[in-house]
N, C-alpha and C positions, 0 to 999 in steps of 0.2 A: 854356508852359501856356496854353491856352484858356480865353477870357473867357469864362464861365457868367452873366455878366451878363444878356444877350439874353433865358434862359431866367428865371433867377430875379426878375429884374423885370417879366416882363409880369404884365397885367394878372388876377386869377383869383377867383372868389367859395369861400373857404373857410369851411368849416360844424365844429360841431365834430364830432371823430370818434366815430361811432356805439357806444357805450357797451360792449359786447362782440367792438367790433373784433379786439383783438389775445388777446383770449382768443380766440374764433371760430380766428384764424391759428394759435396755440397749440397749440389740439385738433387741428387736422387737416395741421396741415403735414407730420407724417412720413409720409401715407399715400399723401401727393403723390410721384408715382416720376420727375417734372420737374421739383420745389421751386416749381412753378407754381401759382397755388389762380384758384377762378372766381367768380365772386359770378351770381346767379340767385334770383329769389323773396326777396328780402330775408334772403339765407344766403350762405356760404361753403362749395365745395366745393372739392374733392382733385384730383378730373376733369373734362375738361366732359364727358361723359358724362351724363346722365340717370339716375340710380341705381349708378354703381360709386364704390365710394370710401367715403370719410365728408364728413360735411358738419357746421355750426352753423348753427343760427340767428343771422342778427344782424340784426335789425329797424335800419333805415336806408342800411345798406348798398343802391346802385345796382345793376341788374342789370347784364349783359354785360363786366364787369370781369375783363382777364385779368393779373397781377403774382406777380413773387417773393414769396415770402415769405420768404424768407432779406433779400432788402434791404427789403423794409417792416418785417422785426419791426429792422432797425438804429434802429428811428424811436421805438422802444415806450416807452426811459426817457425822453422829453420831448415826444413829438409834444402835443398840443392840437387845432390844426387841421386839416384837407384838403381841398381842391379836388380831386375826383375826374376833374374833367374839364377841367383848364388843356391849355392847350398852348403846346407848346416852340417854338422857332425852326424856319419852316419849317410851321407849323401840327402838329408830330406829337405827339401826344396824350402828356400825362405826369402823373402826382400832384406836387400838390405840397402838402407838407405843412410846417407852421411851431408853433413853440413858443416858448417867451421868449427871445428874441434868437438866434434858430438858423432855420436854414430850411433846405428839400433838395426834388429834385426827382428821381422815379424815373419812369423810360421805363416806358410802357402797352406793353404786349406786344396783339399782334392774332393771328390766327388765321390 
């Protein structure tokens, strides 16, 4: 088994999560044809496309954000926290998000 340690210990500024986060993933995840969603303008879309798809609003939400939604919404019954921009061993960019006594880290997808 591989030590996860490296990654879930370092160092990351988590904020809490933006209030219609996982509603935001909710709405538009099925319309996502990669289970991939993007964040842009303080929303969540389906595509990175510019107008295909569906989107949400979620005021807090970072732009340029690319992740599952199938393994972020595994975070929805306890998450609290996220650091939208830690990174992993090796500097490769990942979320890490934490709740009461629980913590997880999901690989940043790039383009």
């Amino acid at each position: 088994m591989a030590d996860v340690r490296p990654i879930l210990d370092r160092k990351c500024a988590a904020n809490p999560l933006p209030p219609d986060f996982f509603k935001a993933i909710g709405a538009i995840e099925k319309f996502s044809s990669t289970g991939l969603l993007y964040s842009r303008n303080e929303s969540l879309h389906s595509h990175p496309q510019e107008g295909v798809g569906a989107s949400f609003e979620c005021p807090g939400v970072p732009p340029n954000l690319i992740f599952s939604a199938r393994q972020m919404g595994l975070t929805k019954a306890w998450a609290e926290t996220i650091d939208f921009f830690a990174k992993g061993s090796n500097e490769i960019p990942c979320f890490k998000i934490f709740g009461k006594n629980i913590r997880a880290v999901i690989a940043g997808i790039s383009e």
